[in-house]
C-alpha positions in Angstrom: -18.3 -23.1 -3.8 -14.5 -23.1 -3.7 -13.3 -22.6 0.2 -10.3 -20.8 -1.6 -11.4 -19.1 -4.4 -8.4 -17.8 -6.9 -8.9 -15.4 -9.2 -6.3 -13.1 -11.3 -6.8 -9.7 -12.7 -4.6 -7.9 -14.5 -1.6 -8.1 -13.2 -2.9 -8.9 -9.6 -3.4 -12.3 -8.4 -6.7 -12.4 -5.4 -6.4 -16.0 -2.9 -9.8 -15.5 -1.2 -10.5 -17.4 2.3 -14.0 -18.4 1.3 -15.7 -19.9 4.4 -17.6 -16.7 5.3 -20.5 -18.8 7.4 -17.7 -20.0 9.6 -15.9 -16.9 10.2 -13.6 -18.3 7.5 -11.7 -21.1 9.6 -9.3 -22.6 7.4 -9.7 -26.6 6.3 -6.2 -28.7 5.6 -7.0 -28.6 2.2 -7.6 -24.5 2.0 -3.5 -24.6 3.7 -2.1 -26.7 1.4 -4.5 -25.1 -1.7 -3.0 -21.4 -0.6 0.9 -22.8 -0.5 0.2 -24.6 -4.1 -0.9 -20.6 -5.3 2.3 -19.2 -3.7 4.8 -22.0 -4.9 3.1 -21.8 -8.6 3.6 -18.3 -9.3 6.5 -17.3 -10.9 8.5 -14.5 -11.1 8.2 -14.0 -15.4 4.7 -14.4 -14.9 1.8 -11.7 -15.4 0.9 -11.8 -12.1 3.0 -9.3 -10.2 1.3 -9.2 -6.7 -0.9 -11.8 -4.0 -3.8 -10.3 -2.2 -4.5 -13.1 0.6 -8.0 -11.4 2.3 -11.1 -13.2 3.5 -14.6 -13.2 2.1 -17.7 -11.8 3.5 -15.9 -8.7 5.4 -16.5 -10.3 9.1 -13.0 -11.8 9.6 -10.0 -12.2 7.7 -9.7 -16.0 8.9 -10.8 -17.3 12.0 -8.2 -19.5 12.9 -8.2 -23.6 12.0 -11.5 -25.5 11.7 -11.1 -26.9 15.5 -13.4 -29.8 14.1 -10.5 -31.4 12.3 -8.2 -31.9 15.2 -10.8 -34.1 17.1 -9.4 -37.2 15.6 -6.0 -36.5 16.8 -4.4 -39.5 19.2 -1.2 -40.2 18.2 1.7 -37.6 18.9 2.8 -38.1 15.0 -0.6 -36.3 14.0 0.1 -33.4 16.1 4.1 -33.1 14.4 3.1 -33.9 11.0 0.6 -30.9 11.6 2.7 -28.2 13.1 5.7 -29.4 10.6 2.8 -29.4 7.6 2.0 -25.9 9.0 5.6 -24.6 8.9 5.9 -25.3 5.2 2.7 -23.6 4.4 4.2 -20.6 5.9 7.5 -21.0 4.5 5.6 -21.4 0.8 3.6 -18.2 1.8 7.3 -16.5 2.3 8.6 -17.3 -0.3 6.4 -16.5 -3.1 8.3 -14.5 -5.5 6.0 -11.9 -5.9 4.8 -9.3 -3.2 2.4 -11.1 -0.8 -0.5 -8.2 0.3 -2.7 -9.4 4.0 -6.1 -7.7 3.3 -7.7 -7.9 6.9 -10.9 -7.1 7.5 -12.2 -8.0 11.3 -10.9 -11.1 13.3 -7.5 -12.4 12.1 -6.5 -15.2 14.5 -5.1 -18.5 15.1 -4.1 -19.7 11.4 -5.1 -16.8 10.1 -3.1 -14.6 11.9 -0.4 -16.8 10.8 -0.7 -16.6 7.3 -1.1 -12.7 8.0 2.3 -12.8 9.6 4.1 -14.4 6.8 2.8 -12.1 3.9 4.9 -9.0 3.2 2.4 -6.4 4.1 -0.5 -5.8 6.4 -3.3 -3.3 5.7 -6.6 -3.7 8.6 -9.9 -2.4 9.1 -10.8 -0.8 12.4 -12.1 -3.8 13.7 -8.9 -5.9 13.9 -8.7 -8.5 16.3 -5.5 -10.2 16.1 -3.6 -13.0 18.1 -3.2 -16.6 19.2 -5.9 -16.8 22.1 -5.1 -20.4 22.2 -4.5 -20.9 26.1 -7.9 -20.0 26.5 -9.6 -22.3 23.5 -7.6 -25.2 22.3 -4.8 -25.7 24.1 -2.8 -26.6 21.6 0.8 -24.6 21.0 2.6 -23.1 18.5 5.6 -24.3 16.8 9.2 -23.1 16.7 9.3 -21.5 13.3 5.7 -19.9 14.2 6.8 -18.6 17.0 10.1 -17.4 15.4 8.1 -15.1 12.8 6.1 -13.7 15.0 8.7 -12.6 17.4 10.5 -10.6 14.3 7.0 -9.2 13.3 6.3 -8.0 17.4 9.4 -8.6 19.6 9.3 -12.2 22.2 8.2 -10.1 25.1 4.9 -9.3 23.3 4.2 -12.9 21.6 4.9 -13.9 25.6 2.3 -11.7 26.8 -0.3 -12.3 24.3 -0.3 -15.9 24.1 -0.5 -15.9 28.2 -3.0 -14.0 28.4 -4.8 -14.9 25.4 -5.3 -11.3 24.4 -5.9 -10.0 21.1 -4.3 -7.2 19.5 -6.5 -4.4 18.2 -5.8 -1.9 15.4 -3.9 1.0 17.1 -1.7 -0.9 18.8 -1.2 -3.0 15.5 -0.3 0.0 14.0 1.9 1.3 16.3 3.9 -2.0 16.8 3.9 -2.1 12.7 2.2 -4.7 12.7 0.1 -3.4 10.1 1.2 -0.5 8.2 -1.8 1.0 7.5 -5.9 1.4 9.7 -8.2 1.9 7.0 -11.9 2.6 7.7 -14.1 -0.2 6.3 -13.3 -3.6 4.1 -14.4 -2.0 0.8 -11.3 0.7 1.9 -8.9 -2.1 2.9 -9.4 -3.9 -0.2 -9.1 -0.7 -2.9 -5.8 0.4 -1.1 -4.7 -3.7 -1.4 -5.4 -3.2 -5.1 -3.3 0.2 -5.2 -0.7 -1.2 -3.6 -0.3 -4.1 -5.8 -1.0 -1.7 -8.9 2.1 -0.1 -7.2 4.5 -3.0 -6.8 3.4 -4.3 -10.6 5.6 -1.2 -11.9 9.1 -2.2 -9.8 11.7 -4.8 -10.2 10.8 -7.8 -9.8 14.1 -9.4 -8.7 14.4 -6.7 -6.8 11.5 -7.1 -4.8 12.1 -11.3 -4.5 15.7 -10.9 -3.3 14.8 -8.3 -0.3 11.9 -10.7 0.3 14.4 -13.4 0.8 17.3 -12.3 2.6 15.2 -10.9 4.6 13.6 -14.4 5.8 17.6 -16.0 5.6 18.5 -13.3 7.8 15.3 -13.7 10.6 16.0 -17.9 10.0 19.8 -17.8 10.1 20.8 -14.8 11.6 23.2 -12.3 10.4 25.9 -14.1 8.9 23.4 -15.8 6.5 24.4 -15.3 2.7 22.9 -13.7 0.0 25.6 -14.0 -2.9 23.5 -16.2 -4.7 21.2 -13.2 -4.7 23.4 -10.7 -5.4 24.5 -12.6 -8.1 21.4 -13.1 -9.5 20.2 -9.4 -9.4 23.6 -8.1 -10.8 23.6 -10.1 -13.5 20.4 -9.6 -14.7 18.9 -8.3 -17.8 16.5 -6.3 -15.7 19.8 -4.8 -13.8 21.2 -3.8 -17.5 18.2 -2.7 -18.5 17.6 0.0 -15.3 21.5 1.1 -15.9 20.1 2.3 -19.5 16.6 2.9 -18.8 18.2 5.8 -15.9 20.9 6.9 -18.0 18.5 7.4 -21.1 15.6 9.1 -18.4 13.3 6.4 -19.4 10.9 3.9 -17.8 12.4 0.7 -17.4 10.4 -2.6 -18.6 11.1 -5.1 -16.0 11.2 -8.6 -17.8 12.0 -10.6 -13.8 15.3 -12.4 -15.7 
């Protein structure tokens, strides 16, 4: 049994956290496996969307398997792992195609990390989200980690959950935006994911990857980071010509993503 099963239909691409008997903690290799997906999709390509959700309906992702950090001892473990970590995230980012966090249950740790750095949220009712580290490992989190998550909920909230080791439910992920939508039960959150990506498979592609991007320049570098190159690229597009005539000739446009 794959621990990250992938799987693509239609135009909609499924990364499945497979690990149900263990709440779905994540192994190294189902990290790196899930930044491979990301970095080897591209923008021409059929697949137009990533649903990142986890199997057996209990909990998105339950954080790291804490069994793999029992052989830490030398401080170059513990950087190579939160600097391995950062590039997962950074891979999950920057996916060209819209990245869709189906979360059904506990999302935490790890987990809520990958959550973080997809595009869009949907939950369940059950939603348990957060970083209770102080409480469990001990461990921290990194720069970059902490960086996103202060963009997605504002530092004064990361502060106070991670001291107090409190997780967030739905309604107040929902009004925080952390998710954007509460839906009533997995087999719910996982038909609107679908409908959502079903959505996003109709729009511009390079439309879609350069908001992604400047976007994460903009949280990374501040406001003086530049987007030409992106400009550029959307401008002088053949998608950009072709939505000049597709709207002057009151016409669909067919989106090529070059």
């Amino acid at each position: 049994m794959d621990e990250l099963h992938y799987e693509v239909q239609g135009s909609t691409a499924y990364a499945t956290l497979n690990r149900p008997e263990a709440r779905n903690a994540l192994t190294f290799g189902m990290y790196q496996e899930l930044a491979r997906i990301c970095r080897e999709i591209k923008l021409d390509s059929d697949v137009k969307a990533l649903i990142v959700t986890g199997a057996g309906g209990k909990a998105f992702a339950a954080g790291t398997d804490m069994a793999q950090f029992r052989d830490f001892s030398e401080p170059q473990q513990a950087l190579e792992y939160e600097s391995t970590m950062d590039q997962v995230l950074r891979d999950i980012e920057q996916c060209p195609v819209p990245t869709i966090a189906a979360i059904t249950g506990a999302c935490t740790g790890g987990g809520a990390a990958i959550a973080a750095a997809c595009d869009i949220r949907i939950c369940d009712g059950r939603l348990k989200f957060g970083f209770p580290i102080a409480r469990t490992l001990g461990n921290c989190l990194s720069i970059g980690n902490l960086n996103r998550m202060s963009a997605l909920l504002g530092p004064g909230r990361v502060r106070e959950i991670i001291l107090t080791a409190r997780l967030i439910e739905a309604p107040e992920a929902f009004s925080v935006g952390l998710v954007s939508q509460v839906l009533p039960d997995p087999d719910a959150v996982h038909n609107r994911a679908a409908e959502l990506a079903g959505q996003m498979a109709g729009h511009a592609p390079l439309t879609m990857r350069a908001t992604k991007e400047a976007l994460r320049r903009l949280r990374t570098d501040g406001p003086h980071a530049d987007a030409s190159d992106l400009i550029v690229e959307c401008y002088m597009s053949a998608d950009f010509k072709e939505g000049i005539e597709a709207f002057l000739g009151k016409r669909k446009p067919e989106w090529q993503g070059k």
